[in-house]
FITOR-880304 format. One line per field, with one value per residue: residue in one letter; x, y, z of N, C-alpha, C in turn; residue number from 0. Coordinates in Angstrom, 1 decimal. Layout:
N
r	c(A / ...)
n.u	c(X / ...)
n.v	c(Y / ...)
n.w	c(Z / ...)
ca.u	c(X / ...)
ca.v	c(Y / ...)
ca.w	c(Z / ...)
c.u	c(X / ...)
c.v	c(Y / ...)
c.w	c(Z / ...)
k	c(NUM / ...)
***
This chain:
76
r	c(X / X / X / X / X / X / X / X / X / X / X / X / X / X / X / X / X / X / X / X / X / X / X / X / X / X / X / X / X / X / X / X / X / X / X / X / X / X / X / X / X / X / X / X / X / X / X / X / X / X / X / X / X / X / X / X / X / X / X / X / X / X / X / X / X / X / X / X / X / X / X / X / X / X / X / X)
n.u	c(112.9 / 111.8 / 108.2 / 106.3 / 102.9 / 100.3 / 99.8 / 102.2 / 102.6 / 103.2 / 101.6 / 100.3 / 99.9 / 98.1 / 95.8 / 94.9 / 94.6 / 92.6 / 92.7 / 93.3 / 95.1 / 97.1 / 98.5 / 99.4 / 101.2 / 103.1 / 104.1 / 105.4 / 107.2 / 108.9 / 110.4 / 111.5 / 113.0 / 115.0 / 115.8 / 116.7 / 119.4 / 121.9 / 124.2 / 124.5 / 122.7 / 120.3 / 118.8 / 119.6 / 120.0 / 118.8 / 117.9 / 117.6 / 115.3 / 113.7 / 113.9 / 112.5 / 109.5 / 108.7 / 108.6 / 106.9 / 104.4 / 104.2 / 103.1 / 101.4 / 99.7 / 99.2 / 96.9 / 95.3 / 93.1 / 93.3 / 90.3 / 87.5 / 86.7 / 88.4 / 89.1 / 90.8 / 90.1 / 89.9 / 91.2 / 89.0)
n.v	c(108.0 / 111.2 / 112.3 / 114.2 / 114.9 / 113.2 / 111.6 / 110.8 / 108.6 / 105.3 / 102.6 / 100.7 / 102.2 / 104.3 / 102.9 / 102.1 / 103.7 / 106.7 / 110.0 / 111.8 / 110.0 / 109.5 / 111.6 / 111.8 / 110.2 / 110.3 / 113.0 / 112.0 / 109.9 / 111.8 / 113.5 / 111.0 / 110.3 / 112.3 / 112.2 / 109.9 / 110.0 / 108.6 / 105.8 / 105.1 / 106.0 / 104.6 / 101.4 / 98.2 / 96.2 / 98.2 / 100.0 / 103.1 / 104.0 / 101.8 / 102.5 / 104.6 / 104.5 / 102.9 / 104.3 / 105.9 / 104.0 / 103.8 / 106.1 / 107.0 / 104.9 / 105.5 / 107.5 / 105.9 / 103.2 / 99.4 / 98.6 / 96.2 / 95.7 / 96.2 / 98.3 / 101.6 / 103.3 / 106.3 / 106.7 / 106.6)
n.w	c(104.6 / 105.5 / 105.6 / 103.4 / 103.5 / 103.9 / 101.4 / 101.0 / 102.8 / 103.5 / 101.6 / 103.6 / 105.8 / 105.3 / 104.7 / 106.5 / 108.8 / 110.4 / 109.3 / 111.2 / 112.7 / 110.7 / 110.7 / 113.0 / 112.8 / 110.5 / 111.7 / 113.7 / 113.2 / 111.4 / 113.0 / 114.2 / 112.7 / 112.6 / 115.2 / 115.7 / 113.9 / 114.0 / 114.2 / 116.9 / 118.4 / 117.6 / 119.1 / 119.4 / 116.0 / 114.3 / 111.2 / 110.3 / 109.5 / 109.8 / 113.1 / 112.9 / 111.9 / 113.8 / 116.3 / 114.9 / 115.0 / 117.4 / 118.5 / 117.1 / 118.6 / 121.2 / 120.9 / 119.4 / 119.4 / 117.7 / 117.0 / 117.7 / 115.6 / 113.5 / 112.8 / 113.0 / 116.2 / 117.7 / 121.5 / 124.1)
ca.u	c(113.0 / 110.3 / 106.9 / 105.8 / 102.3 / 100.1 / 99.8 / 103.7 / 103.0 / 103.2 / 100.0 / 99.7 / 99.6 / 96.9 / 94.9 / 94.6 / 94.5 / 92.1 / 93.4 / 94.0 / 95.9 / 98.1 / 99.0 / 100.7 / 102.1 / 104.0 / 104.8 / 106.3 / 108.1 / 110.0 / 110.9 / 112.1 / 114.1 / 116.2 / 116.8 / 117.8 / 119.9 / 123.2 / 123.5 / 124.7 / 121.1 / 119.3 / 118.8 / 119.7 / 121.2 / 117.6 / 118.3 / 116.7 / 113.9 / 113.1 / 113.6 / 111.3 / 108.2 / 108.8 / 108.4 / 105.2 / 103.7 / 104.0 / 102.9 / 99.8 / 99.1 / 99.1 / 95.8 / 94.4 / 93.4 / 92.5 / 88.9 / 87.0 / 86.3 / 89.7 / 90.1 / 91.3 / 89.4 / 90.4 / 91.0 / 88.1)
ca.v	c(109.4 / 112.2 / 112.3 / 116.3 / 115.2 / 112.0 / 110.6 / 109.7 / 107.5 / 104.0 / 102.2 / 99.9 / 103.0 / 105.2 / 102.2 / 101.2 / 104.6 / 107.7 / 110.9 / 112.1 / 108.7 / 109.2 / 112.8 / 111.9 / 108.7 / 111.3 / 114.0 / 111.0 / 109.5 / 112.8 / 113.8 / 110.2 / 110.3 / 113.2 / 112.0 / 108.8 / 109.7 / 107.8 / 104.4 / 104.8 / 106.8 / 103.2 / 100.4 / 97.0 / 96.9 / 98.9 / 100.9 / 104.6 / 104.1 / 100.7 / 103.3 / 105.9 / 103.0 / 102.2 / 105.5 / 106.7 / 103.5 / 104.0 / 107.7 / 106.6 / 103.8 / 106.8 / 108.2 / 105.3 / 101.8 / 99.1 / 97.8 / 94.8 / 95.5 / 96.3 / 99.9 / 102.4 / 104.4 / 107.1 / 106.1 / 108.1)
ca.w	c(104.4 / 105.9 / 104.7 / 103.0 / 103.4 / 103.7 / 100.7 / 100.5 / 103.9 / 103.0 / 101.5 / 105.0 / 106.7 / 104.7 / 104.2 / 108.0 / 109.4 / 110.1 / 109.0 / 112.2 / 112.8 / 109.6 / 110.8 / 113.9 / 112.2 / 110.0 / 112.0 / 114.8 / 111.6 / 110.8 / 114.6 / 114.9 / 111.3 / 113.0 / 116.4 / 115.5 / 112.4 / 114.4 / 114.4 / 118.2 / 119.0 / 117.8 / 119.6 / 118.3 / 114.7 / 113.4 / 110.9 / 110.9 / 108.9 / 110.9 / 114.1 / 113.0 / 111.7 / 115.1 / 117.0 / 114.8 / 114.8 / 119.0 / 119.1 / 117.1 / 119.6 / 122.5 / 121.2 / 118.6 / 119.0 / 116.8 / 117.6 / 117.0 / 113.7 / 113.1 / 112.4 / 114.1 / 116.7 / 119.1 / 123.0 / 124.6)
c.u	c(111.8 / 109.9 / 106.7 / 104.4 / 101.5 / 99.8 / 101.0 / 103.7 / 102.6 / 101.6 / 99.5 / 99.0 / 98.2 / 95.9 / 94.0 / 93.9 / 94.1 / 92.9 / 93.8 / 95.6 / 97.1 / 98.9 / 100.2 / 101.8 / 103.3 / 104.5 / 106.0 / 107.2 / 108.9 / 110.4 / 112.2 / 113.5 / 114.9 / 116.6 / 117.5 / 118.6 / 121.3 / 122.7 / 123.6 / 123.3 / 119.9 / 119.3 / 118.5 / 120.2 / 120.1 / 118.3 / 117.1 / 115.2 / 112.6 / 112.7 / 112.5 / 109.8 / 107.9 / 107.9 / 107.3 / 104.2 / 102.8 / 103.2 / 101.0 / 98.7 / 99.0 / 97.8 / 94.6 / 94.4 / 92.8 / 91.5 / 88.6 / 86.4 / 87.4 / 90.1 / 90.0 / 90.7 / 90.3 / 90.3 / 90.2 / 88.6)
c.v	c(110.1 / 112.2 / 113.8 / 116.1 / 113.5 / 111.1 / 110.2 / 108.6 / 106.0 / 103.2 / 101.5 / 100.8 / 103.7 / 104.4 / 101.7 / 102.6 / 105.6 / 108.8 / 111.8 / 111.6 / 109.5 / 110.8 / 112.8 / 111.0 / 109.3 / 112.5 / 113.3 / 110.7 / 110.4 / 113.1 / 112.3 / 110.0 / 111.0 / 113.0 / 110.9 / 108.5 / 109.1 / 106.9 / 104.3 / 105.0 / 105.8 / 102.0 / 99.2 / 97.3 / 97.6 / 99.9 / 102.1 / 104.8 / 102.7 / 101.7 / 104.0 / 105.6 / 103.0 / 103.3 / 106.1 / 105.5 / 103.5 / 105.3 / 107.5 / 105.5 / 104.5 / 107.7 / 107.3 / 104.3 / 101.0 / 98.6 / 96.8 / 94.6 / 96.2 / 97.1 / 100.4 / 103.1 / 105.1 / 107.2 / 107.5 / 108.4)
c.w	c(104.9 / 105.0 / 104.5 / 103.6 / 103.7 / 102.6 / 100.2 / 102.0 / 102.9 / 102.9 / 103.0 / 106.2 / 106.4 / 104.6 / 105.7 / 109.0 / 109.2 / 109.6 / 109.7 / 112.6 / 112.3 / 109.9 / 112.1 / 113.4 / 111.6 / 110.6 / 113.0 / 114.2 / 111.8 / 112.2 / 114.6 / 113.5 / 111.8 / 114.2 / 116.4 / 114.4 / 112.6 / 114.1 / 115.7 / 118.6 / 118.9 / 118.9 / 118.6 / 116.9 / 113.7 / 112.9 / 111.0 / 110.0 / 109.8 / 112.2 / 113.7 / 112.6 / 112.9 / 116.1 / 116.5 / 114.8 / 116.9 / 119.1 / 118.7 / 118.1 / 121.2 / 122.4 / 120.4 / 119.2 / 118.4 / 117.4 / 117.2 / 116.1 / 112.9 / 112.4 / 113.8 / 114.9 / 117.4 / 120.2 / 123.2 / 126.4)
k	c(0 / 1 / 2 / 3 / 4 / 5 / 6 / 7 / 8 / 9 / 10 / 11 / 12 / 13 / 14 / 15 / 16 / 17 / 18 / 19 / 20 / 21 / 22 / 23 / 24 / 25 / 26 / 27 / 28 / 29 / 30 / 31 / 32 / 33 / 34 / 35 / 36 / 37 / 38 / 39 / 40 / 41 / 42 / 43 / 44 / 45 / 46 / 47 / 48 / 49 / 50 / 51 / 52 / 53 / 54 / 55 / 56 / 57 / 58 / 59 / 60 / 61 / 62 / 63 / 64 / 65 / 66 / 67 / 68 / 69 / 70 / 71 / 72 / 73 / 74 / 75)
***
């Protein structure tokens, strides 16, 4: 289900990720909760919470990555 705010994102996520991070994580989340709300509009038998995990975990990996001390920075 869409997130209102970040503290309903899932503990793996709040705990790993800056608060920039966790802002796209959730706005990507809710975008991808409504375009993929078919099952035809998924790929594979994912269901739409699987899909949209999926799609914010990608959008955050378009401006974050993890480093070698295994948080998150921001690609400079």
């Amino acid at each position: 289900m869409p997130y209102k705010n970040r503290n309903e994102l899932p503990e793996s996520v709040q705990h790993v990720l800056p608060a920039h991070a966790q802002d796209i994580y959730k706005e990507a989340f809710n975008s991808a909760w409504e375009q993929y709300r078919h099952k035809e509009d998924r790929r594979d038998d994912a269901t739409r919470e699987e899909t949209a995990h999926r799609v914010a975990w990608a959008a955050v990996k378009n401006d974050y990555q993890k480093g070698e001390d295994d948080k998150w920075h921001r690609k400079k």
